[in-house]
N, CA, C and O atoms as a GROMACS GRO file, in nm:
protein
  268
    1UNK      N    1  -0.786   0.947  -0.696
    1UNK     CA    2  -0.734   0.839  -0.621
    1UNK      C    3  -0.645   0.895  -0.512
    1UNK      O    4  -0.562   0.982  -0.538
    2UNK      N    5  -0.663   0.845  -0.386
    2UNK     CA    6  -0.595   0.902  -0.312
    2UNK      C    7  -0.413   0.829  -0.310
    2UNK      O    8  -0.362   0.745  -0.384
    3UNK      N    9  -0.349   0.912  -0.182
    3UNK     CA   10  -0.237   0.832  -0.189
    3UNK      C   11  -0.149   0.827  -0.110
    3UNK      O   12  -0.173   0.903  -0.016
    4UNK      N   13  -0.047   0.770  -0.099
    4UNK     CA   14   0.029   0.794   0.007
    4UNK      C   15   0.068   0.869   0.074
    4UNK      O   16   0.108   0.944  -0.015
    5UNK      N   17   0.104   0.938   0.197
    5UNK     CA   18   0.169   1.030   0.263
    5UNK      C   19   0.295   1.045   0.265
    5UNK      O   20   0.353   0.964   0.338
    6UNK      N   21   0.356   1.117   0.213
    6UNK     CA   22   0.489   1.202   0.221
    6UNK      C   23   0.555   1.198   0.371
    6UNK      O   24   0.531   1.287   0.453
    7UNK      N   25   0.631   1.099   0.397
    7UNK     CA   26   0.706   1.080   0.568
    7UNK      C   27   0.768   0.987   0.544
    7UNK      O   28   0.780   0.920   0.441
    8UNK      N   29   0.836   0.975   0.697
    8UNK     CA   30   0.925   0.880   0.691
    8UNK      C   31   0.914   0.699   0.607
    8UNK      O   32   0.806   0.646   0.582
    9UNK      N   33   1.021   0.649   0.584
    9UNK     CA   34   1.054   0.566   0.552
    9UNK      C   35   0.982   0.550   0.419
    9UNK      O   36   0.894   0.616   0.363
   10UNK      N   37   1.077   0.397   0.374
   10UNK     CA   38   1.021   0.377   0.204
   10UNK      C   39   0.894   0.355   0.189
   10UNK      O   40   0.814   0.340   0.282
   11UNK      N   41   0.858   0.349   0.024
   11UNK     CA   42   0.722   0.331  -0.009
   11UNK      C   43   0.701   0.184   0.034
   11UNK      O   44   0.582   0.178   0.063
   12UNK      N   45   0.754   0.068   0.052
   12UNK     CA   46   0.745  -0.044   0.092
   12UNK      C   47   0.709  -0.021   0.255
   12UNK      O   48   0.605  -0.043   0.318
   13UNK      N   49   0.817   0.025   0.288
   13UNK     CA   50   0.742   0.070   0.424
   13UNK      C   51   0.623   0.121   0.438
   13UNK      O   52   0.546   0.082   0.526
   14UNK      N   53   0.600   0.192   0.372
   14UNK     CA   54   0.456   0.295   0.408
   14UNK      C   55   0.364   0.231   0.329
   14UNK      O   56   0.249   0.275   0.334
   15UNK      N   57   0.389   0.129   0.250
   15UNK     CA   58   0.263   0.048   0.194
   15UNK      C   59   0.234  -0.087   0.329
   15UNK      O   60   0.122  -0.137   0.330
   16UNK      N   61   0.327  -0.130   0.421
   16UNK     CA   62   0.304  -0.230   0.470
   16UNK      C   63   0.264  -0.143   0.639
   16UNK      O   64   0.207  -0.207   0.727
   17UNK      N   65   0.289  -0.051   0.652
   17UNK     CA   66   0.218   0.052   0.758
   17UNK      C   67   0.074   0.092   0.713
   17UNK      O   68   0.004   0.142   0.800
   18UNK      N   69   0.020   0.077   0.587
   18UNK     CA   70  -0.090   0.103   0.564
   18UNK      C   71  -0.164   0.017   0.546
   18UNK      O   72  -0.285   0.041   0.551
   19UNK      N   73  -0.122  -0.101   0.523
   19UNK     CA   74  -0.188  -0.229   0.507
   19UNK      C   75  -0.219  -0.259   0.675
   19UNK      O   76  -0.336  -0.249   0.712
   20UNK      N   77  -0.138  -0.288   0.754
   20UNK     CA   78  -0.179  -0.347   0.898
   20UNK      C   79  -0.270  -0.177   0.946
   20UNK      O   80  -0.301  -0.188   1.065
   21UNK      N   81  -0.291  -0.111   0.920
   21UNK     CA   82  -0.341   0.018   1.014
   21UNK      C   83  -0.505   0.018   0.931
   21UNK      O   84  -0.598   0.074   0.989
   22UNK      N   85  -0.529  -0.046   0.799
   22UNK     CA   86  -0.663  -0.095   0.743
   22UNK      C   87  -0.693  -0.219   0.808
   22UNK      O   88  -0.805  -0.217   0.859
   23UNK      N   89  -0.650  -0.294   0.820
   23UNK     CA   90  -0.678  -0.434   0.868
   23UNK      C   91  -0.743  -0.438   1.011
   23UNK      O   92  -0.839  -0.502   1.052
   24UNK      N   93  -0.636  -0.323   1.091
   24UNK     CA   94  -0.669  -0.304   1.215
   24UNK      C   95  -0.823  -0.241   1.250
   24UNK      O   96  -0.912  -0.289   1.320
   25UNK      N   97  -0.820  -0.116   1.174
   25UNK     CA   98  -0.914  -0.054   1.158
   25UNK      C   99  -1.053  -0.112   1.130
   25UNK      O  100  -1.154  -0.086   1.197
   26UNK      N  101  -1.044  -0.214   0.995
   26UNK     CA  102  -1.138  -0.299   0.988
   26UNK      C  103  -1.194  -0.413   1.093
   26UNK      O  104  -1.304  -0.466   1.102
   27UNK      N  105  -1.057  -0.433   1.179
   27UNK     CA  106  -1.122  -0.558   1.295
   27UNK      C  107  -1.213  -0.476   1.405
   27UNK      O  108  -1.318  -0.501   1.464
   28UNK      N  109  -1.132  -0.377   1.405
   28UNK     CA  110  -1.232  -0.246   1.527
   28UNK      C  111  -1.347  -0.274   1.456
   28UNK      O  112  -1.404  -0.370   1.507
   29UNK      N  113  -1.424  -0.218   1.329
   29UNK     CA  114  -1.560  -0.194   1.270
   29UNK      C  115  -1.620  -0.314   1.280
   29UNK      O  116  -1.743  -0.314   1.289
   30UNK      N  117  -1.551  -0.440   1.278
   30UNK     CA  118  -1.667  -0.573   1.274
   30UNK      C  119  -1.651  -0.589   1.132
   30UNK      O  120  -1.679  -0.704   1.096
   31UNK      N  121  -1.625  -0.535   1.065
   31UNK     CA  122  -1.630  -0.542   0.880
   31UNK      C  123  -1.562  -0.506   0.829
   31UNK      O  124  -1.514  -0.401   0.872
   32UNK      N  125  -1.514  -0.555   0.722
   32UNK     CA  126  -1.410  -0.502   0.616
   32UNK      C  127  -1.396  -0.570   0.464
   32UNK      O  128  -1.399  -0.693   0.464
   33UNK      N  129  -1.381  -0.499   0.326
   33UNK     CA  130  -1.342  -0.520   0.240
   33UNK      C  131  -1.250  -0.471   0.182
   33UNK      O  132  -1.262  -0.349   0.189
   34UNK      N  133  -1.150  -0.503   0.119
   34UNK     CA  134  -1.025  -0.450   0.074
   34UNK      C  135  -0.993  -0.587  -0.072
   34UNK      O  136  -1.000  -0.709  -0.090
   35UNK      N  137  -0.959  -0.472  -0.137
   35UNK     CA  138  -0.893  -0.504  -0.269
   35UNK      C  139  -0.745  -0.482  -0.309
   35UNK      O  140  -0.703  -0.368  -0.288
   36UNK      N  141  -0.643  -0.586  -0.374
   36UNK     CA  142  -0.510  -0.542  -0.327
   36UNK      C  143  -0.462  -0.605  -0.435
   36UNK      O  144  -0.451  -0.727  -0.445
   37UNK      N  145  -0.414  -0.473  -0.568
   37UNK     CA  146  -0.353  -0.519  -0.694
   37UNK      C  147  -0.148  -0.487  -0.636
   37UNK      O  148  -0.088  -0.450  -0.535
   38UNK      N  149  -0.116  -0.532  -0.776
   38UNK     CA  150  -0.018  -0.506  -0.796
   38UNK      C  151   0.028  -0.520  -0.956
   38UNK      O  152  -0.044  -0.583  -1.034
   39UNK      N  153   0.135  -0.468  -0.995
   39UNK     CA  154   0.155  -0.438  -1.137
   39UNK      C  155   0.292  -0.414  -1.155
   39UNK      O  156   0.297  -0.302  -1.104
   40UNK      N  157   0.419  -0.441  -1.194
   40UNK     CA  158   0.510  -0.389  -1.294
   40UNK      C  159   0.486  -0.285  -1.340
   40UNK      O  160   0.437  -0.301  -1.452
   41UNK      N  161   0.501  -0.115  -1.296
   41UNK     CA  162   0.561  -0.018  -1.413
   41UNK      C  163   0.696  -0.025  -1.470
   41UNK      O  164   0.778  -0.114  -1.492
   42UNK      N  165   0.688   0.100  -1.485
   42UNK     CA  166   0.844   0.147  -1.565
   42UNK      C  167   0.972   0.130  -1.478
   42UNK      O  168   0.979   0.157  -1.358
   43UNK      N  169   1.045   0.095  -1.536
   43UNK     CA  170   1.201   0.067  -1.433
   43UNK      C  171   1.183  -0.059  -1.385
   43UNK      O  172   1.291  -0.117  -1.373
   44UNK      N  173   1.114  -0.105  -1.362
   44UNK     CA  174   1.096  -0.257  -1.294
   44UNK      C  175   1.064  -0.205  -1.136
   44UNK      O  176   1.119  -0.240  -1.031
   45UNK      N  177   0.948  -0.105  -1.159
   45UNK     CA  178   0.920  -0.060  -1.002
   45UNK      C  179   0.784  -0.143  -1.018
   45UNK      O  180   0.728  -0.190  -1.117
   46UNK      N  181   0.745  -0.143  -0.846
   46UNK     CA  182   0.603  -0.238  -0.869
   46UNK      C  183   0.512  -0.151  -0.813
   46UNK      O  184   0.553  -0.109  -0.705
   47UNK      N  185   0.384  -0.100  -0.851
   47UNK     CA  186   0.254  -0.009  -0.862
   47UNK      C  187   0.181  -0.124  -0.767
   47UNK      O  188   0.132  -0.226  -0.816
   48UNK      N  189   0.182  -0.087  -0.592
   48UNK     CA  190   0.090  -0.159  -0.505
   48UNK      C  191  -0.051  -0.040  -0.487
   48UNK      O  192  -0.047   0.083  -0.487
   49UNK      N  193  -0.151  -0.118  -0.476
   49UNK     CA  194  -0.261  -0.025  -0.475
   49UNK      C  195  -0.369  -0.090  -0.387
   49UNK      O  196  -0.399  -0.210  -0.390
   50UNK      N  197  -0.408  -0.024  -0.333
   50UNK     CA  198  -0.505  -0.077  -0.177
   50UNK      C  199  -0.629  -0.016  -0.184
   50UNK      O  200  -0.600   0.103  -0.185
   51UNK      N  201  -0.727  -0.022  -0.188
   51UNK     CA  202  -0.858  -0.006  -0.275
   51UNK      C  203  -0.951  -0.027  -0.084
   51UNK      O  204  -0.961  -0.142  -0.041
   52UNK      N  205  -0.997   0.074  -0.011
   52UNK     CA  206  -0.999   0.027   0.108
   52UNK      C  207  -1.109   0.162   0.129
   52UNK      O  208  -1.066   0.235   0.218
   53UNK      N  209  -1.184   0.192   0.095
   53UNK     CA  210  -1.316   0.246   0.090
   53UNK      C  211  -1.205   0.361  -0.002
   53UNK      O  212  -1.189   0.313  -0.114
   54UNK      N  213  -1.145   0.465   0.010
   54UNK     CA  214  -1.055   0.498  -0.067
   54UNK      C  215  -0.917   0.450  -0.146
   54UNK      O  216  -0.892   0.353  -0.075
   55UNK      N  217  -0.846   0.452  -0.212
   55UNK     CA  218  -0.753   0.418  -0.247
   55UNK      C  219  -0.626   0.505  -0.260
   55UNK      O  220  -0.597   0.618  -0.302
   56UNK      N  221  -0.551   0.380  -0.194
   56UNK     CA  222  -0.356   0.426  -0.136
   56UNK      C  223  -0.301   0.362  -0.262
   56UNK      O  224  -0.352   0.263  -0.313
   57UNK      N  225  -0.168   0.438  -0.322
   57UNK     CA  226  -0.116   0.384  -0.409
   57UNK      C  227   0.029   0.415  -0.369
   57UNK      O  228   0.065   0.524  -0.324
   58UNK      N  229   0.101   0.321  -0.388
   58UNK     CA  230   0.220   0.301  -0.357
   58UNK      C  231   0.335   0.228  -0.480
   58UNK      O  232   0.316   0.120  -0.535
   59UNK      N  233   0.461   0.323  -0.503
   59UNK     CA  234   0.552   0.298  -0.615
   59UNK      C  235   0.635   0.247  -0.531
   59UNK      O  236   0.666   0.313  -0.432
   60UNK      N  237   0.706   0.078  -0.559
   60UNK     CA  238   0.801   0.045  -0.497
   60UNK      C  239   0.963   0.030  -0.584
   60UNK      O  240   0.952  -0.026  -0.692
   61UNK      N  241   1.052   0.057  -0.562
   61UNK     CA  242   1.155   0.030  -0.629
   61UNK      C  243   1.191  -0.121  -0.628
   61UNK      O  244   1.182  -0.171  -0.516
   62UNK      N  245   1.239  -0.225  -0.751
   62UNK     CA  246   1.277  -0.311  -0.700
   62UNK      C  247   1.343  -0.320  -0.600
   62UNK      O  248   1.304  -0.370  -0.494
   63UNK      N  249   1.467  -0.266  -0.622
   63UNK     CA  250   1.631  -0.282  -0.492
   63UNK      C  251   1.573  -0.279  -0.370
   63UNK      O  252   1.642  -0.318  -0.276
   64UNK      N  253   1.405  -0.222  -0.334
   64UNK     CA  254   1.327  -0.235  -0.173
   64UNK      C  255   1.303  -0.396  -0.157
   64UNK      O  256   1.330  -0.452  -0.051
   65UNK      N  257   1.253  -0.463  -0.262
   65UNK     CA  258   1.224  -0.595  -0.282
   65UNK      C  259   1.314  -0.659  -0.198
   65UNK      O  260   1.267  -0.697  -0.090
   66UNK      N  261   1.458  -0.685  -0.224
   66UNK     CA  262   1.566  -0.788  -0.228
   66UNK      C  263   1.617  -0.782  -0.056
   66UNK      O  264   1.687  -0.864   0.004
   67UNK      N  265   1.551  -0.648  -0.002
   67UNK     CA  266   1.577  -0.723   0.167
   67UNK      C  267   1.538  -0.771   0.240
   67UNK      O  268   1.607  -0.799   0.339
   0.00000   0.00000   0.00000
């Protein structure tokens, strides 16, 4: 499974930079399918996962949630 890139800003960030840069990508091709879980792990972090011919997985901390 693939996964996120190691750079700037939070995993919330870099999950919602990866979401509009698939979307985009997909309006360029004329086509697109995408699958988009989410889950509660450990700590009360949330496991976002983007299923987008490969798959991005992204650990969010709650305390990213609340701004």
């Amino acid at each position: 499974m693939g996964s996120n890139r190691n750079g700037g800003g939070s995993q919330l960030d870099q999950a919602m930079q990866r979401l509009v840069h698939e979307v985009k990508d997909g309006l360029r091709h004329g086509f697109f399918e995408y699958t988009l879980t989410c889950e509660t792990v450990k700590s009360r972090k949330r496991r976002l996962t983007l299923k987008a011919g490969k798959s991005h997985q992204f650990t969010i901390p709650e305390d990213d949630l609340l701004n």
